[in-house]
N, C-alpha and C positions, 0 to 999 in steps of 0.2 A: 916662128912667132909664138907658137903653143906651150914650144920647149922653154922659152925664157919667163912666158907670163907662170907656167908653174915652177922654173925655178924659185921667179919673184915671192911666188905664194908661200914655199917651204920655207924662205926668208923671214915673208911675216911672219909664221906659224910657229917661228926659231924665237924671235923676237918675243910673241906674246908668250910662250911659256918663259923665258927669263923673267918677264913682269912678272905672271905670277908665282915665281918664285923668290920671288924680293930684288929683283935687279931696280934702279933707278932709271928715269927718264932718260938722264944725262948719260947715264952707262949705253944706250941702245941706239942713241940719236943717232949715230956716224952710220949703223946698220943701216938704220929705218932709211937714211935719204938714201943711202944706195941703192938700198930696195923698190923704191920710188922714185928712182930720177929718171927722167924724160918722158912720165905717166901724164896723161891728160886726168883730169878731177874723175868724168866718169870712167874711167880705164881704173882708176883706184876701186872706183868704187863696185867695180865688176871683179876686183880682186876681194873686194870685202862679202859680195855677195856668196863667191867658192868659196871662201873662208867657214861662213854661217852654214852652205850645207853642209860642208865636212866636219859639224858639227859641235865648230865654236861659239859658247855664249856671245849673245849680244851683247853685253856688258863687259865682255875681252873687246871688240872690234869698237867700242867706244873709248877706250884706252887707246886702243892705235891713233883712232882721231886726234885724240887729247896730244898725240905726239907729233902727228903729221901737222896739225898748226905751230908748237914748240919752234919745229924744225924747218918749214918754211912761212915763218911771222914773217922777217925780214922783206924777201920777195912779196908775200901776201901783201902788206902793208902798204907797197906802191903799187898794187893791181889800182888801175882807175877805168869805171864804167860808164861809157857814154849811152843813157840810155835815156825817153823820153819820160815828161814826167808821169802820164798817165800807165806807164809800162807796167805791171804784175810784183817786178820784179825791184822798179825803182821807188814803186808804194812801200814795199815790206820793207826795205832798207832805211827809209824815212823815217819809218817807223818803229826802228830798231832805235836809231837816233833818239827818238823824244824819246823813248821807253827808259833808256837809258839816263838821259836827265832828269827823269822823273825820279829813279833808281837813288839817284846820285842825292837828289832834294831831300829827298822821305831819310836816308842815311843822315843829313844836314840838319836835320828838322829834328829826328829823333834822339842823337846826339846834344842837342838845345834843352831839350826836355831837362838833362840832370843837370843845366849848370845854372838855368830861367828862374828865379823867383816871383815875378810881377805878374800877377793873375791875369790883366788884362792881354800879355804879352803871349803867356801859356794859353791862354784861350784861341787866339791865334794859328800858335802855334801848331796846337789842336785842332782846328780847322784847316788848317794845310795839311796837313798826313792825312784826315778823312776825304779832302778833295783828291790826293793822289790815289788813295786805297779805293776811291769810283773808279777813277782812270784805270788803273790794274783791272779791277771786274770788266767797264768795258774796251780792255785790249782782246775780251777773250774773242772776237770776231776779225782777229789778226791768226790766230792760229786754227781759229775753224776753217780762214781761207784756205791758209798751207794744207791742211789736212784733208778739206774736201775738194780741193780744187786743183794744188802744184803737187801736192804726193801720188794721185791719182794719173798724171798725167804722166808722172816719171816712172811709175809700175808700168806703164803701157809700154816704156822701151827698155824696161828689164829691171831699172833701178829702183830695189826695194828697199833695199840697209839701211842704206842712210837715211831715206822718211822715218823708218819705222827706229832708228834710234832718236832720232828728231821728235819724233812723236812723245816716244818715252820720257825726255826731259820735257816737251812741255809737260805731262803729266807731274813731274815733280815742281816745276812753274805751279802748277795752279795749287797743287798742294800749300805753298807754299803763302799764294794771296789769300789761300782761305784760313791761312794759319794768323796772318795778315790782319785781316780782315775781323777774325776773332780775337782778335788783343786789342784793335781801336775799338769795338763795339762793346771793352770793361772801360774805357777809360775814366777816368774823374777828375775834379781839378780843387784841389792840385794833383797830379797824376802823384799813383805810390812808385820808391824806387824798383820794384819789381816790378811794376807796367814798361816804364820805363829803360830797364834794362830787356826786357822781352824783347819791345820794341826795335830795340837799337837790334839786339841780334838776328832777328828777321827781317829788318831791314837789311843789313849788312849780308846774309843768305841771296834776297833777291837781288841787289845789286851783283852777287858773283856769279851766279846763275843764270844772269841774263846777257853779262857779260860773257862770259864762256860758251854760250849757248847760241847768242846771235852773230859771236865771231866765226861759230863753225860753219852758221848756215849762209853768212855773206862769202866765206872763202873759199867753202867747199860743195856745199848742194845750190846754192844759187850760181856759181860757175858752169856745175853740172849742165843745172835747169839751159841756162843761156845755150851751150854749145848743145846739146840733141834736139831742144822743140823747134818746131816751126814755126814762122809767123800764124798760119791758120792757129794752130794750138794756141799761141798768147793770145789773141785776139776771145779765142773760145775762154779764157781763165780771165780776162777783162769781166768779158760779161756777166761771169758768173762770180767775180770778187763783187760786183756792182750790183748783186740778188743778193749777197750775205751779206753786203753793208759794210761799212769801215765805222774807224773807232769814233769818240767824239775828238780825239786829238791829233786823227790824221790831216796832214794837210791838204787845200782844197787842190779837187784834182778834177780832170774833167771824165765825165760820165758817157761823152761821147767815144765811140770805138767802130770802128767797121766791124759790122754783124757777120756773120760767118753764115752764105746763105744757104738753105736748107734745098737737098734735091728736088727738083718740079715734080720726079716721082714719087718720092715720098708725100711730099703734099697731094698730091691726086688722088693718094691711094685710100681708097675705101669711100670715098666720097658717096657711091653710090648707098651704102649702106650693109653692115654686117649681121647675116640672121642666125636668130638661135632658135634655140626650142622655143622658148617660152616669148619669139617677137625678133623685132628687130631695130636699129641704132646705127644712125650714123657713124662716123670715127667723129664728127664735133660732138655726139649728141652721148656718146662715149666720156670722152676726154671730160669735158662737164660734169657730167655725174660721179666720174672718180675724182675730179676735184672738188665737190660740193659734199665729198662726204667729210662731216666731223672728225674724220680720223687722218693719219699719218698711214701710208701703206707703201709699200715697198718690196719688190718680186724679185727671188734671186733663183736664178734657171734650176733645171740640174746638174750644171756643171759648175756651180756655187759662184756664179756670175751674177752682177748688180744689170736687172735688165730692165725696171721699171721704175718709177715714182711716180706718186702722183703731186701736185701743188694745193694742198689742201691752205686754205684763207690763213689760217693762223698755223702754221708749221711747227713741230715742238723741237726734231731734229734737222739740222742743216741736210738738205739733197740739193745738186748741181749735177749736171751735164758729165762733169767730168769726171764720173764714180761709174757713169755704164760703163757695163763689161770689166769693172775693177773685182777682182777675186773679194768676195766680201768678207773672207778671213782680214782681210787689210783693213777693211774698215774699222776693225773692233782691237784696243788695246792689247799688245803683246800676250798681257798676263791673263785673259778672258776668251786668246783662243781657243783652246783645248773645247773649252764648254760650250764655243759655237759647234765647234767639227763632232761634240758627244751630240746636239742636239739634231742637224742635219744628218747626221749617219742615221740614229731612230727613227727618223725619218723617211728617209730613204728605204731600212729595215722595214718599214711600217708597224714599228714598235709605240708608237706617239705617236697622237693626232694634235697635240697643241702644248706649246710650254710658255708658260705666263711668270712676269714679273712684274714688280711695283717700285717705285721709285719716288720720293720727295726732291722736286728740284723747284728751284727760286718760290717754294712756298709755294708751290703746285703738287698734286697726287698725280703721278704718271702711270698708269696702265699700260706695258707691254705685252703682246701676244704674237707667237710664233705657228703656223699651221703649216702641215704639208700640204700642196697643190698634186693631187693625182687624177688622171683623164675617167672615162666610164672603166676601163681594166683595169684600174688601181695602180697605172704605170703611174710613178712620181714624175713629175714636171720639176719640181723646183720648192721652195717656202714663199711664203709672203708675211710679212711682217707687217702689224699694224698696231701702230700708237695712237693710244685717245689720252686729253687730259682730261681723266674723270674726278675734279674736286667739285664741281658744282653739283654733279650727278649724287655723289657719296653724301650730299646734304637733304635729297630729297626725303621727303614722309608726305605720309597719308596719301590721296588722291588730287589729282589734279585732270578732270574731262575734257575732253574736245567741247563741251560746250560751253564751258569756263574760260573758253578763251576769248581775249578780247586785243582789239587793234590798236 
């Protein structure tokens, strides 16, 4: 069985350098299914992961994708899933659907633009491409599920590739609505033909991009997802797709799920209470105060393992359940590894005690801060990460007393 999966491998690896050598899709097709015939989705995709150690770009093994749907469209096209509606798996597909009509409108719409002379009509008009370009901003709580919730779950049985190229195009997604999103926010009316043609062309971008993008993950990482997890695992990404919230255009679905019950032992534990130096605390009396702080925090072991959150009231970054124990190199875009593993190794080194960043998001000031966690010996434990939104703070002057204050 060993012998054949690395034949298979030297196959694709035959394959991807023809691409890039200029060979054509249609040149390599009759390889490529050979090479993949009688593969189950995750068995490919454990061929893609040997692939990437042995040290092929991720954007080679996104090309294979782009092939292996080419080659089985046909078959693909009559897969049909009988799944419930409330399922993980049957939400995000729904949801592909409107995404896509929506896709389709805003191309309809923006094409109207150059042919519409009647102000009343273009005004309209106008107003349907900005109600879709909301819809766009809130789909982004479609792909924070995949990414905090279904990729996390399919790293825990080996499958990394395919989230993390998954991940990469939504990044060029959102590029894409904020490219979007800044052309409807010049418009005028009458719109100029250079609004208009902007227009038309980023809309015509999202439509192929989400088209290409949601057919890989209905036929290939949503297949995956189906045949490794467990029911306890979907049941666990219910809950926690139902904490990140859905869009405003998903359809109604029920909220009810069987809870995934937590060990008696674990619940007992500490009950009596945990002492430190300085007193001692519950595990309620804990959990509380790491939730009532105004920050975002986040603990990853020494073994660059996600082993904490806490639920702070207003949350800046999405945390779920389904990120412990995920490698939190995962967590963080392909292109921004490097500068996590420079900043934990310093770390680790005890070269740095803290690396801070700052961010502008939805017209907020975000303060990032990275600390190493070491015991009394200065043995490292791990980092903690903690996020505050400091724009209110960044406005404050002069004095403000505690006896100034009032109810």
């Amino acid at each position: 069985m060993e012998k054949e999966f690395e034949k298979r491998k030297e196959i694709l690896k035959k394959i991807i350098r023809e691409l890039h050598a200029g060979a054509s899709p249609e040149e390599v097709k009759v390889k490529f299914a050979s090479a993949l015939e009688g593969l189950k989705p995750e068995e490919v995709a454990k061929v893609e992961e040997e692939l990437v150690k042995d040290g092929l770009p991720r954007e080679e093994i996104r090309r294979l994708c782009d092939i292996h749907l080419q080659v089985f469209k046909e078959s693909l096209d009559r897969r049909e899933y009988s799944l419930p509606e409330d399922h993980p798996i049957k939400i995000l597909m729904e949801e592909h659907k409107i995404m896509i009509e929506l896709a389709e409108k805003l191309v309809a719409l923006s094409q109207k633009l150059s042919t519409e002379n009647e102000l009343n009509v273009l005004k309209e008009i106008i107003h349907g491409i900005e109600h879709i370009a909301q819809d766009f901003v809130d789909s982004e709580k479609h792909y924070l599920r995949e990414e905090n919730v279904l990729f996390p779950l399919l790293e825990k049985h080996g499958i990394t590739e395919p989230p993390a190229i998954m991940w990469m195009e939504h990044n060029q997604i959102r590029e894409k609505k904020r490219e979007l999103n800044n052309i409807v926010g010049k418009h005028t009316l009458p719109p100029t033909k250079e609004f208009a043609s902007s227009l038309e062309n980023v809309s015509l971008e999202i439509q192929n991009l989400l088209k290409s993008h949601f057919y890989k993950e209905n036929n290939i990482l949503f297949p995956t997802s189906l045949n490794i997890l467990s029911e306890v695992e979907w049941a666990t990404a219910k809950r926690d797709f139902d904490e990140i919230g859905y869009c405003c255009f998903t359809p109604p679905i029920s909220h009810v799920f069987e809870a995934v019950k937590v060990s008696p032992i674990i619940e007992g534990k500490n009950v009596e209470g945990v002492e430190f130096e300085t007193g001692s605390l519950t595990k309620e009396e804990i959990e509380a105060i790491l939730n009532a702080l105004p920050v975002d925090i986040t603990f990853v072991d020494a073994n660059d393992s996600v082993k904490y959150f806490n639920k702070a009231e207003k949350r800046i970054f999405v945390r779920t359940k389904s990120v412990l124990g995920r490698k939190v190199q995962m967590c963080h875009p392909q292109k921004s590894i490097h500068i996590v593993n420079k900043i934990l190794d310093s770390f680790r080194k005890g070269e740095k005690d803290v690396a801070e960043f700052w961010i502008t998001m939805n017209g907020r000031f975000i303060h990032i801060r990275y600390f190493p966690v070491r015991d009394k010996n200065g043995k490292y434990l791990g980092t903690m990460e903690v996020t505050q939104d400091v724009t209110e703070i960044r406005k404050l002057e002069g004095e403000k007393r505690l006896l100034d204050w009032k109810e």
